[in-house]
C-alpha positions in Angstrom: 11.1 14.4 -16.0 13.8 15.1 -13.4 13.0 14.6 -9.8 10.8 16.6 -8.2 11.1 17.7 -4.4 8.5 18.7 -1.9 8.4 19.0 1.9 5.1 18.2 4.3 5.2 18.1 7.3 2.5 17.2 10.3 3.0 18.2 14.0 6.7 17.6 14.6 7.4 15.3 12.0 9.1 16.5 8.4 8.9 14.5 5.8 11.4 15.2 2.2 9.5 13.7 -1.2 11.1 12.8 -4.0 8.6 12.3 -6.9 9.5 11.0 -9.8 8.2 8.7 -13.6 8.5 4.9 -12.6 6.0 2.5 -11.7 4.4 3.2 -8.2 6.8 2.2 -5.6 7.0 4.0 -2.2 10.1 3.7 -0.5 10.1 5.3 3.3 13.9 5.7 4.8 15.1 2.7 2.6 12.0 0.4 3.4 9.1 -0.3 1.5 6.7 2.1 2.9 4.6 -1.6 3.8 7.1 -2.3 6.0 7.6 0.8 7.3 3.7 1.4 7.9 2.1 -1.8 8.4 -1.5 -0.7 9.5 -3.5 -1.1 6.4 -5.3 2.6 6.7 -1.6 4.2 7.3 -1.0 2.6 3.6 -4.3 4.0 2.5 -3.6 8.0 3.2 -0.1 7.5 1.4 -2.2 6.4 -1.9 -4.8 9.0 -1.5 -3.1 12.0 -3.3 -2.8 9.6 -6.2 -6.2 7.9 -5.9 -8.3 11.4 -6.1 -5.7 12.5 -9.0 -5.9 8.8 -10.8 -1.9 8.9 -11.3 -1.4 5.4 -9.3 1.3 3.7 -10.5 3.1 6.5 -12.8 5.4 8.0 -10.3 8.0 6.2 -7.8 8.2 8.2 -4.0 11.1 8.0 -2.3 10.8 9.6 1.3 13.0 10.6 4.4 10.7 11.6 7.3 11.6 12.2 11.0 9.9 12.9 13.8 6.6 12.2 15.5 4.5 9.7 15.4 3.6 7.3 12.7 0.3 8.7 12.2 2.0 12.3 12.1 4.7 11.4 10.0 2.0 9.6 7.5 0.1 12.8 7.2 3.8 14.8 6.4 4.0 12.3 3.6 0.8 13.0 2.3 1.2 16.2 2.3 4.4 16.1 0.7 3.4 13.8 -2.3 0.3 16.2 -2.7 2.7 19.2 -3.1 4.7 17.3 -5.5 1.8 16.2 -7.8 0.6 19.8 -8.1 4.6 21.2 -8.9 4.2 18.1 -11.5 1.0 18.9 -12.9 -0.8 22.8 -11.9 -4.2 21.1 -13.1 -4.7 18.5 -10.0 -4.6 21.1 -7.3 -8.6 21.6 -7.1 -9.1 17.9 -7.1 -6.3 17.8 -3.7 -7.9 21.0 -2.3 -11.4 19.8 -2.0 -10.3 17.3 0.5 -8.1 19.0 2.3 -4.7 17.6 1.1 -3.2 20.7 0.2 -3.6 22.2 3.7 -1.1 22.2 6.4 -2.2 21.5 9.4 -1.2 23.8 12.0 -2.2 22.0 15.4 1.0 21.5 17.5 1.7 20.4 21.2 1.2 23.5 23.6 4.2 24.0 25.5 4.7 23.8 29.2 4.4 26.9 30.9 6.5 27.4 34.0 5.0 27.6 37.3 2.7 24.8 36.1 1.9 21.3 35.9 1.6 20.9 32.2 0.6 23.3 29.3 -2.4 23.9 31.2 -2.8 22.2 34.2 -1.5 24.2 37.5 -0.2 23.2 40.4 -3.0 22.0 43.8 -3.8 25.3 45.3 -4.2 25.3 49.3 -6.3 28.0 50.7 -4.9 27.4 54.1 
């Protein structure tokens, strides 16, 4: 098996997978991804994808993500692995579907509208 390549991404963050056989290392930028994330449920959603599809431990990830926030950019990995596993193996997209891991998710920051405060907040209006 060659390398396979997938993109997620999560609000403004991207995040480039590489997926391929080794023995379950996680590399983020050029850091173990325990370095790079080291709140324990941040760790958690990058095993998930191979949790629900029981491949832990067959396939080194080596990611480049930017943007965002940690929690963001977690989430673009996720998504990324999950798209990998399925361009790996057809079989294991229900399994990612059913909880949602094969979704993108669309929310972004509103922009600012000019004229006004924020997004949605205007400016004080004075009657008189």
């Amino acid at each position: 098996m060659e390398v396979i390549n997938a993109l997620g991404r999560r609000k403004t963050s991207v995040a480039r997978v590489y997926l391929s056989k080794g023995k379950g290392n996680v590399t983020v930028n050029n850091k173990d991804y325990k370095e790079y994330f080291p709140v324990a449920n941040l760790q958690a959603k990058i095993h998930q994808p191979f949790n629900l599809t029981e491949t832990s431990g067959k396939y080194d990830v080596k990611v480049v993500v930017d943007g965002g926030g940690i929690n963001g950019q977690v989430e673009a990995i996720r998504l990324g692995i999950s798209r990998a596993l399925v361009k790996v193996d057809e079989n294991l997209k229900p399994a990612l579907k059913a909880e949602g891991l094969m979704t993108r998710d669309p929310r972004m920051v509103e922009r600012k509208k000019p004229g006004q405060k924020k997004a949605r907040k205007k400016f004080q209006f004075s009657k008189r």
